[in-house]
N, C-alpha and C positions, 0 to 999 in steps of 0.2 A: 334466493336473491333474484331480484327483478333481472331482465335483459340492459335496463338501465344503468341497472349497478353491477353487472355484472365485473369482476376484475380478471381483464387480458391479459394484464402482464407476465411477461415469464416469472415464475418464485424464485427467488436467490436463499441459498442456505448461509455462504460464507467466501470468504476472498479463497482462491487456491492460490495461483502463482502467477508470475509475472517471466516474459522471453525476451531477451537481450541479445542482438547481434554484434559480436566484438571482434573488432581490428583484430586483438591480439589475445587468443583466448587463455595461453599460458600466466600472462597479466593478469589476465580477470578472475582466472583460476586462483591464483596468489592472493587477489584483494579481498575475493569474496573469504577464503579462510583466515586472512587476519580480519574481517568483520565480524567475525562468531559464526559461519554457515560452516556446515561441513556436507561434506561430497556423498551426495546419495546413490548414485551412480554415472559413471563415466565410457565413453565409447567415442570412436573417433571425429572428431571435430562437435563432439558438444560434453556439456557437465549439467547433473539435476544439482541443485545445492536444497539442504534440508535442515531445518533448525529441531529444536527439541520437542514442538510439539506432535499432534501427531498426521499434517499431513506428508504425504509419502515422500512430496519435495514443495519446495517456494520459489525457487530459480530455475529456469533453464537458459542455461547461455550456449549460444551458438558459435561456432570461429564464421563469421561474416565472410562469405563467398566475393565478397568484390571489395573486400577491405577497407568497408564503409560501416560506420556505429548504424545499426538502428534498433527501434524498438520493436518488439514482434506482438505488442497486446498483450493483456494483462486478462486471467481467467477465474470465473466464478462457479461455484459447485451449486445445483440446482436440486429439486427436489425429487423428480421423476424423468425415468427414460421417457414420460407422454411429452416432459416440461420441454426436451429436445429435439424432439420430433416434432411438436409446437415451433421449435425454433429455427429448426431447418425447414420450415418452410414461409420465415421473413423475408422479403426481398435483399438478394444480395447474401442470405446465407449460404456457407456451406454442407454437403451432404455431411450426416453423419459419420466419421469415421473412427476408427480404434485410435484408441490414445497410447501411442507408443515409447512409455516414460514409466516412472517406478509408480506403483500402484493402480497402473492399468488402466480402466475406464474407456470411457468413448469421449467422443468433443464432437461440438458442433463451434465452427466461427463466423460470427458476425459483422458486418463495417458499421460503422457510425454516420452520421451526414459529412462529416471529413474525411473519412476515411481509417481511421484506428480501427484496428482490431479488438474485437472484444469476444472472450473465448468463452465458451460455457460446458460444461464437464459434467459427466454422472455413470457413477460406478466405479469411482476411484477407491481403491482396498486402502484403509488408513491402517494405518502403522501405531505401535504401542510408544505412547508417548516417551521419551525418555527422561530420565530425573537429574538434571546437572545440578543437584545438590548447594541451591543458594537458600538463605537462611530469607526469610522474611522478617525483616525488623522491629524490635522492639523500640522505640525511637523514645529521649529521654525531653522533655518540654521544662520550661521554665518552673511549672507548677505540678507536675504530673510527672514522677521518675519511678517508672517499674524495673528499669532495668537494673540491678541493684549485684554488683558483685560480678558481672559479664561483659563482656569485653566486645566491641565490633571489630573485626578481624577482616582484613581483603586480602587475596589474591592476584599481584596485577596480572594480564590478558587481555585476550581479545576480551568481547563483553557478547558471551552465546545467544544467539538468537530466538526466541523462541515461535516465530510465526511473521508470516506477512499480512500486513493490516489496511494497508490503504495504497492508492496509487492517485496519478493526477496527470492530465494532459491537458495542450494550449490548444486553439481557436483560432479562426481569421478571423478579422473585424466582422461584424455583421451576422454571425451565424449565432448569437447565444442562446437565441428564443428556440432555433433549429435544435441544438443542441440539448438543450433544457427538454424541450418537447418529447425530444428520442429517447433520453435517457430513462423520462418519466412517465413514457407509456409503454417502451418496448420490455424493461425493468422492473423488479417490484427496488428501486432506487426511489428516496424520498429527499427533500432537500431539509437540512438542520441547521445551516446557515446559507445567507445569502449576501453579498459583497456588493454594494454600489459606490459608483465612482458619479456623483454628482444623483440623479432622478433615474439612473442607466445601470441595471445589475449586467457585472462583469464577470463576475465568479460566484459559485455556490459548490455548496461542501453537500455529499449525498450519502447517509446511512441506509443499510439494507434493512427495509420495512417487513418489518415482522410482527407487525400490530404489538400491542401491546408487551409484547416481549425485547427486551432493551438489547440493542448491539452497540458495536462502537461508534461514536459520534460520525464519523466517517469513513467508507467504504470508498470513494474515491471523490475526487472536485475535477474540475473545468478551469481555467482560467485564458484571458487575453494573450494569444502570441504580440510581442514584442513587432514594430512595421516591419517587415525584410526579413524576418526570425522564420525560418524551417516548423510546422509542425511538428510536434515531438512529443514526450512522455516529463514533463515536468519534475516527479521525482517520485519514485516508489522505498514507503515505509513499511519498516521492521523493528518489531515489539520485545523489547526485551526486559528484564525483570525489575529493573527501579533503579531510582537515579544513581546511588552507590556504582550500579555496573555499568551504566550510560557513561559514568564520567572514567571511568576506568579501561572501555573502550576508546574514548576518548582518548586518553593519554598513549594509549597502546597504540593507534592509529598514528598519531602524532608521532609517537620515536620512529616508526616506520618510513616517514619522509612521505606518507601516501597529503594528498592535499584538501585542506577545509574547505565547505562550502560556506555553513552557519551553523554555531551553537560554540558551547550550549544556550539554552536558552526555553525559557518558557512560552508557547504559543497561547494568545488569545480564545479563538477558537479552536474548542478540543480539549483545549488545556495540556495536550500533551508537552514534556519537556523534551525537547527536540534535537538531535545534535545531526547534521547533515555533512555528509562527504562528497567529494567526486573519485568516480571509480574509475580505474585505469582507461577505459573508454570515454571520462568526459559523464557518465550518465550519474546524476546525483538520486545517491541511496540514503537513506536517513536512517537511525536508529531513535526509537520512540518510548518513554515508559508515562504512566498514571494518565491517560486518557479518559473522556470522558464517555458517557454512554447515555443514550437517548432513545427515545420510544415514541411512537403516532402519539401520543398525547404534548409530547417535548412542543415548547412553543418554539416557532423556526425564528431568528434573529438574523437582523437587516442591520448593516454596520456599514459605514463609509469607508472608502479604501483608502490606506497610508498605513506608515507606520503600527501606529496604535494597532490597528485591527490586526497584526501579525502575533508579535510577543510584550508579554509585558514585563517581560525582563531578559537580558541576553547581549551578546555583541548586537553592533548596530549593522540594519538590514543589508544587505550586499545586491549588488547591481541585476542578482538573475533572478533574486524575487519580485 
C-alpha cells in the first residue's frame, strides 16, 4: 500500500460500553434491571451492568459527584495494544491506563472537536456468553405455515438484553464538516446514511468499517443540538432478541410507571424496530431488534429530514427527535 493510501485510522473491532453519571444511582440501579441488564459488578458509588452476550459489561453508571446527569463517552474495542498507543498519542488523548471494571483491559480516551468523550479499550477478558433460553421463531405467513401442531408461548418480563449496539450524540450549529472529518479520519467509522435538511447534511449514521465484512448498519450518528439545548448523548441502543421480546419489554416497562420516550415503531434507516425509554436520569435508552447490516460496498443513502426518514410505522415522532 502506497504512502498515499495508506490507512491512519485507528481499527475498531465492536461497540463495548457506554458511562452514565446519575443523580440518583439507586434509580438507575432499579431501571437498568427492569430493562433486561443485570449487574456485573457493583462497588461503592458505581454499577457495571452486563447483558447476555459476552462482553464483560455494557453499562457503567456512576452516582454523579455534584448531582448533575451527565454522559461520561461511549467506548470501542480496538484491535491491537500498537492500535492504543497510536491513540494516545492524538491530540488531546489520554495516557494509557488499566481499565478498572469487569474484564480488565487498558483504555485510552479521546475528545472529539466538541468535546465528547470517546473511549478506546484492548485487552478486555470476554466472558462465556450466557444462553437466556428464547426460542427463535418459526413464524406461520398466509401461504407458508411450517409451524404445524406448536404453539408460540411468552413469558412476560423484562425483555434481557443481549449487547450494546449503537449510541448517538448532538452538535452546535456549524460544526458538522468538523465533526464528520474527525470521526472519518481519526476512526475506521464510515457513514451508511446521510440526513439533509434542504442541500445542508445535518445527521449521518457511521458503521464500523471492516471492508468487506458486514457489521450493524450503525455504530453510532451525530445529529444537530436543538438552539439553547446543552450538548449531550442523544440516546444509547441495546439489542435484543426479536420483536416478541421488544414488545414484551415494553409492556413490562410500562406496568412499572418508568416513562416512554418512542415506540414501538419501525425505523427508516437501519430498519431497526425501535422501542425508546427515559431512564430515571432523563438519559433515553432504547431497546433494538432485526437491524440491518452493511459493508464498504453498501451504497450510502442521502434522505431529507422529517418525519418519513425516521419510522415507517410507529407512534408519531415526539418533540426530542
Amino acid at each position: 500500500m502506497s504512502p498515499a493510501t495508506q490507512d491512519n485510522r485507528i481499527p475498531l473491532l465492536a461497540t463495548a460500553f457506554v458511562v452514565y453519571h446519575h443523580v440518583d444511582l439507586t434509580k438507575a440501579r432499579q431501571f437498568y434491571l427492569d430493562f433486561g441488564l443485570t449487574v456485573a459488578q457493583e462497588r461503592e458509588g458505581e454499577v457495571f451492568f452486563k447483558g447476555y452476550g459476552a462482553e464483560p459489561f455494557v453499562i457503567h453508571a456512576i452516582q454523579a459527584k455534584d448531582k448533575s446527569r451527565k454522559f461520561g463517552g461511549a467506548a470501542y474495542e480496538v484491535e491491537s495494544r500498537a492500535d492504543l498507543e497510536r491513540a494516545a498519542n492524538l491530540p488531546n488523548a489520554s495516557a494509557i491506563s488499566k481499565l478498572n471494571a469487569p474484564g480488565g483491559g487498558e483504555i485510552v480516551t479521546l475528545l472529539d472537536p466538541v468535546g465528547h468523550q470517546v473511549h478506546l479499550v484492548y485487552g478486555q477478558e470476554k466472558r462465556a456468553p450466557e444462553d437466556p433460553k428464547m426460542e427463535k421463531l418459526t413464524v406461520n405467513y398466509e401461504d407458508e405455515k411450517p409451524r404445524k401442531g406448536r404453539f408460540q408461548r411468552f413469558k412476560p418480563g423484562p425483555a434481557p438484553v443481549h449487547r450494546w449496539g449503537h449510541y448517538g450524540v448532538t452538535y452546535p450549529a456549524g460544526k458538522y464538516q468538523e465533526m464528520y472529518d474527525w470521526y472519518t479520519t481519526t476512526l475506521t467509522l464510515a457513514p451508511s446514511d446521510i440526513v439533509y435538511r434542504g442541500s445542508d447534511p445535518i445527521t449521518c449514521f457511521f458503521h464500523i468499517d471492516r471492508g468487506l465484512e458486514y457489521t450493524d448498519h450503525h455504530a453510532f450518528f451525530f445529529k444537530p443540538a436543538k438552539p439553547g439545548q446543552e450538548l449531550d448523548v442523544a440516546h444509547a441502543a441495546f439489542e435484543v432478541h426479536d420483536f416478541d421480546i421488544q414488545q414484551l419489554g415494553h409492556q413490562y416497562l410500562g406496568g412499572k410507571g418508568y416513562r416512554l420516550c418512542w415506540g414501538v415503531g419501525r425505523h427508516v434507516l437501519g430498519s431497526q424496530v425501535f422501542d425508546y425509554w427515559f431512564d430515571s436520569s432523563d438519559f433515553v435508552v432504547e431497546h433494538y431488534a432485526d437491524g440491518d447490516l452493511v459493508n464498504s460496498e453498501t451504497v450510502v443513502a442521502k434522505v431529507q429530514a422529517g418525519p418519513q426518514a425516521l419510522s415507517i410505522w410507529g407512534p408519531p415522532v415526539p418533540d426530542v427527535f
